[in-house]
C-alpha positions in Angstrom: 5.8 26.9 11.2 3.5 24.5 9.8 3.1 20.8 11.7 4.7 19.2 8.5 7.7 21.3 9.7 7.5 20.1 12.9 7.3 16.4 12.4 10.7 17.3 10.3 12.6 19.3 12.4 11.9 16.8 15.4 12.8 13.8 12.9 15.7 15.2 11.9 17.1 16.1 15.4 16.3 12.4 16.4 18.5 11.4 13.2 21.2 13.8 14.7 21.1 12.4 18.4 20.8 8.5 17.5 23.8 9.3 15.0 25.9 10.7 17.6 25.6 7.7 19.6 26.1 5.3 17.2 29.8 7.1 16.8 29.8 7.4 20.2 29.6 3.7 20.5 31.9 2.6 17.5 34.5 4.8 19.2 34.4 2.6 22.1 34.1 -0.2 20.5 37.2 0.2 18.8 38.8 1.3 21.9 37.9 -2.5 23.3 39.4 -4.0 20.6 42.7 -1.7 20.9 42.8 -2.6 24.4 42.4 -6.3 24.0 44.9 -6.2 20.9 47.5 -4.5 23.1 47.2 -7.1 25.8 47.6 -10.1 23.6 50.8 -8.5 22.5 52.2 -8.6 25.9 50.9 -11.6 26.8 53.1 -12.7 23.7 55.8 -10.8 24.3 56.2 -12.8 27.7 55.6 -15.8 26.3 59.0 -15.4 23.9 60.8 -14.2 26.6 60.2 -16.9 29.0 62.1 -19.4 26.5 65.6 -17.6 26.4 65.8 -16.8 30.1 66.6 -19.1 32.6 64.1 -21.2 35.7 64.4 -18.5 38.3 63.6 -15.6 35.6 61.3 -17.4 34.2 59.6 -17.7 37.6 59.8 -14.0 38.3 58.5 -12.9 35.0 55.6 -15.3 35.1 55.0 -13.7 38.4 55.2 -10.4 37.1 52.9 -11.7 34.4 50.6 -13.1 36.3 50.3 -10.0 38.0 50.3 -7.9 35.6 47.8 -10.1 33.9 45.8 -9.6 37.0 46.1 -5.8 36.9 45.1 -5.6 33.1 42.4 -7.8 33.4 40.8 -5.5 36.6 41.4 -2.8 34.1 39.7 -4.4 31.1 37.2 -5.5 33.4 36.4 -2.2 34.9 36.9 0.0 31.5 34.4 -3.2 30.2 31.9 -2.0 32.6 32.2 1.5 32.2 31.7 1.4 28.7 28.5 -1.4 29.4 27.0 1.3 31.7 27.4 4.0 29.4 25.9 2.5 26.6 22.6 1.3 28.7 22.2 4.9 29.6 22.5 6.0 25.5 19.9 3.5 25.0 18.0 4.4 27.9 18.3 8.4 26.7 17.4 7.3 23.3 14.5 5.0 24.0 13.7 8.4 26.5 14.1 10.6 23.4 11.7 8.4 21.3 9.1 8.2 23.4 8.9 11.4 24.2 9.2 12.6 20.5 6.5 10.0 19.5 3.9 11.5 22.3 4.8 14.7 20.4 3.9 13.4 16.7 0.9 12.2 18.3 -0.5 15.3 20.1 0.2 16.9 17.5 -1.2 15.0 15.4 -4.3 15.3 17.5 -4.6 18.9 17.5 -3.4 19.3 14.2 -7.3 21.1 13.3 -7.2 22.9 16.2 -6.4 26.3 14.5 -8.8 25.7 11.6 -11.5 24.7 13.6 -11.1 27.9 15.7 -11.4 29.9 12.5 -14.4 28.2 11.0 -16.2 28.5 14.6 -15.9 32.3 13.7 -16.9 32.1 10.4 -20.3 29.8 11.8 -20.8 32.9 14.6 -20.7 35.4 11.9 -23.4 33.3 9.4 -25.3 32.5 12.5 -25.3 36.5 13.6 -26.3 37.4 9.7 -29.4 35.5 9.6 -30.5 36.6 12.8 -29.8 39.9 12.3 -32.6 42.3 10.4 -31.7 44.0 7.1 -33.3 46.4 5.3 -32.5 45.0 2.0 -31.0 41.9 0.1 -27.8 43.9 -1.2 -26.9 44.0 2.7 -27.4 40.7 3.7 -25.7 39.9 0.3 -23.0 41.9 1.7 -22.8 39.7 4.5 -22.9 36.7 2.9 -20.1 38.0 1.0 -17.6 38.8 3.7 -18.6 35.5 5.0 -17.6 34.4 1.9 -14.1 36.1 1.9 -13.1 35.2 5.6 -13.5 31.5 4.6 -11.7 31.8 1.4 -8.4 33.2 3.6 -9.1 29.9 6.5 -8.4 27.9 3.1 -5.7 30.0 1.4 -3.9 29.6 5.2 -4.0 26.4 4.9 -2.3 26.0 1.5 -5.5 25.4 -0.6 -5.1 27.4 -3.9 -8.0 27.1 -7.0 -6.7 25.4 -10.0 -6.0 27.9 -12.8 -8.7 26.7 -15.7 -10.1 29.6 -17.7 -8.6 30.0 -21.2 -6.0 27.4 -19.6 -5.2 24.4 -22.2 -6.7 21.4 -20.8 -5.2 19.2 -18.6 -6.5 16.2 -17.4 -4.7 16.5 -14.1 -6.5 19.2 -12.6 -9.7 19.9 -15.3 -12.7 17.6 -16.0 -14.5 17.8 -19.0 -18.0 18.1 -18.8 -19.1 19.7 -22.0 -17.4 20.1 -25.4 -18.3 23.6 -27.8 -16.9 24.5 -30.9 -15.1 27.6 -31.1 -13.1 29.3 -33.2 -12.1 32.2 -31.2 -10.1 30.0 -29.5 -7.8 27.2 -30.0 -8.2 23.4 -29.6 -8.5 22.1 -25.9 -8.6 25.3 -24.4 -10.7 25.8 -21.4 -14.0 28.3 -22.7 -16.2 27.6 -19.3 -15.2 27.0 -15.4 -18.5 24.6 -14.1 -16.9 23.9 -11.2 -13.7 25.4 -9.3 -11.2 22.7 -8.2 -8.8 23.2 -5.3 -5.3 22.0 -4.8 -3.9 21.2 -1.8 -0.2 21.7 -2.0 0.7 19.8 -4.7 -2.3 17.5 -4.5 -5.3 18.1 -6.2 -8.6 18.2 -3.6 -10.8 18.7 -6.3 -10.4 19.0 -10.3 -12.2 21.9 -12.2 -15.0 20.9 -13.9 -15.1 22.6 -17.3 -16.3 23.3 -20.9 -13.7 22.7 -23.4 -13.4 23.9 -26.9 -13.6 21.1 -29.4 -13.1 22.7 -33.3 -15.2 20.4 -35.6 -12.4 19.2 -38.3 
């Protein structure tokens, strides 16, 4: 799994968790306003009915109201403070959970050459080893140079470099550079004849275009 993966797997669970908690907290929310709602109700309710009953009911109910009123508010007030409590720890857990996913991003970010540097070290041991070592001939330290030569093109191909297709391509200004122009009639217009210079993409990016010949028929 590449870092690029990483970075959106771990975004993606931090989209997750910050989403759940935003639920999490319009749920309660909403059960504030239901519980305020309900109490204004009764507090209304007992409010009409203190007009049709007489002085002595209406002191008992407003007693009853008043403690009920008392009771309710305790309630409110503790439910009030659960809910307070609970959402400073989903903010603390959150704040937790980004911090600790942004040290991630950045160590990884920090290593992120770690693996390619390893593999080029290798490749430097094996150049340094061929031109210590003694051949008999240039074909074997050609030989050498070539393997050298392979082991780096793999470090690059793992690392999702490809060469831009050129050859007998049409030309594109995207990836190919025109250096020279030839007249041929072997081939079509704009077609690729020479490759100067490989180019690399990486991805979808181009590192380097190709430089090339193109064929140019004289009209």
């Amino acid at each position: 799994m590449t870092v690029k993966e990483d970075l959106e797997k771990e975004n993606k669970i931090e989209l997750q968790e910050f989403e759940k908690l935003r639920k999490e907290r319009d749920e309660l929310e909403k059960k504030m306003k239901s519980r305020e709602d309900e109490l204004l109700k009764i507090r209304k309710e007992i409010e009409e009915e203190k007009t049709l009953i007489d002085e002595e009911k209406k002191l008992i109910d407003a007693a009853k109201t008043e403690v009920k009123d008392k009771i309710d508010v305790i309630k409110l007030r503790k439910e009030t403070q659960e809910i307070k409590d609970k959402m400073l720890r989903d903010r603390a857990e959150l704040e937790n959970f980004k911090r600790r996913s942004n040290e991630e991003r950045i160590r990884d970010r920090k290593y992120a050459q770690q693996f390619i540097l390893s593999k080029l070290i290798d490749m430097q041991d094996n150049l340094e080893r061929a031109l210590q070592s003694e051949v008999d001939s240039i074909d074997k330290f050609k030989e050498g140079v070539v393997l050298i030569q392979q082991q780096l093109g793999q470090i690059i191909e793992g690392e999702s470099v490809k060469e831009i297709e050129a050859l007998h391509k049409e030309f594109d200004p995207n990836y190919h550079q025109a250096v020279f122009t030839e007249n041929n009639e072997e081939f079509d217009d704009d077609i690729v004849l020479e490759v100067l210079q490989k180019g690399y993409l990486y991805k979808e990016r181009v590192l380097r275009p190709s430089m090339v010949k193109v064929n140019k028929k004289e009209n």
